[in-house]
C-alpha positions in Angstrom: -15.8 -3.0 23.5 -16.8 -4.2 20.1 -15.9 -2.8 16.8 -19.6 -1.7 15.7 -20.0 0.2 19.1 -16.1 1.9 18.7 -17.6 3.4 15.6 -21.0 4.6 16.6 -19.5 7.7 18.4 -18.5 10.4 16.1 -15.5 11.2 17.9 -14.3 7.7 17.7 -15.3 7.1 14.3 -13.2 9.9 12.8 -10.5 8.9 14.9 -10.8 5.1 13.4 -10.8 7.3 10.1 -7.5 9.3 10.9 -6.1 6.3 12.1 -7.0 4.0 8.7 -5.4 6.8 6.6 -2.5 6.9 9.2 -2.1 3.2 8.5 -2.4 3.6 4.6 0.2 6.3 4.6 2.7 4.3 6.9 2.5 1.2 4.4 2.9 3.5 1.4 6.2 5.1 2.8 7.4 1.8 3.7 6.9 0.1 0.4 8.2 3.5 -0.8 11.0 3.3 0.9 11.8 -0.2 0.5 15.3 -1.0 -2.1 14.5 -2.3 -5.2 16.0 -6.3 -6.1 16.2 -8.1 -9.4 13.5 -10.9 -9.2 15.4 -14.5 -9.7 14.0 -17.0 -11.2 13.9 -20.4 -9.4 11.8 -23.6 -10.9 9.5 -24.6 -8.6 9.7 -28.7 -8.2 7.8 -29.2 -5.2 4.0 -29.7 -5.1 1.8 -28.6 -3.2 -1.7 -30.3 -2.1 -5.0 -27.9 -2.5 -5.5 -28.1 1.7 -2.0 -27.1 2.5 -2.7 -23.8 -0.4 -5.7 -23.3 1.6 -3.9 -23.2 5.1 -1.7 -20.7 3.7 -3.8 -18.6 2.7 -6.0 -18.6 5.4 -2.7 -18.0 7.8 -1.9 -15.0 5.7 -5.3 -13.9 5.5 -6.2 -13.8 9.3 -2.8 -12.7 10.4 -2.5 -9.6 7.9 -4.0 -6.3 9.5 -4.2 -4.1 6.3 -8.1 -6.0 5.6 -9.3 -5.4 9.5 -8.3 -1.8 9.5 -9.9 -1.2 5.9 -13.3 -3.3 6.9 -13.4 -0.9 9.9 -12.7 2.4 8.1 -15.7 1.7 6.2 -17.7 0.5 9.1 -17.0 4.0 10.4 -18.3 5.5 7.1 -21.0 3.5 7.3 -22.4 4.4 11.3 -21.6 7.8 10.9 -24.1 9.5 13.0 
């Protein structure tokens, strides 16, 4: 089942909408939650080459959830019926 089709029924998209705000509020208690550290300074001495940034970010960007489940909240705002 595709994404666009999960949110073209009106009982699914407000569950895809209960379920984004679910999310939201799990990462807020977490992060909430979550004891506080001094930061600690540490000179950087390695380089790093513009690909290997790139990779990086890309990993981090395809592998973090939080962008998915916001693209599909507002693909449910979007196809409300």
């Amino acid at each position: 089942m595709a994404w666009g089709h999960c949110c073209r029924h009106p009982s699914r998209s407000g569950l895809v909408k209960w379920l984004d705000a679910a999310y939201l509020l799990y990462l807020a208690w977490v992060i909430w939650r979550t004891p506080t550290r001094a930061l600690q300074y540490a000179p950087c001495t390695a380089v790093a080459s513009g690909r290997s940034t790139f990779m990086r970010a890309l990993l981090v960007g395809l592998s973090n959830p939080k962008g998915a489940v916001v693209l599909l909240g507002v693909l449910a705002a979007i196809h409300s019926p």
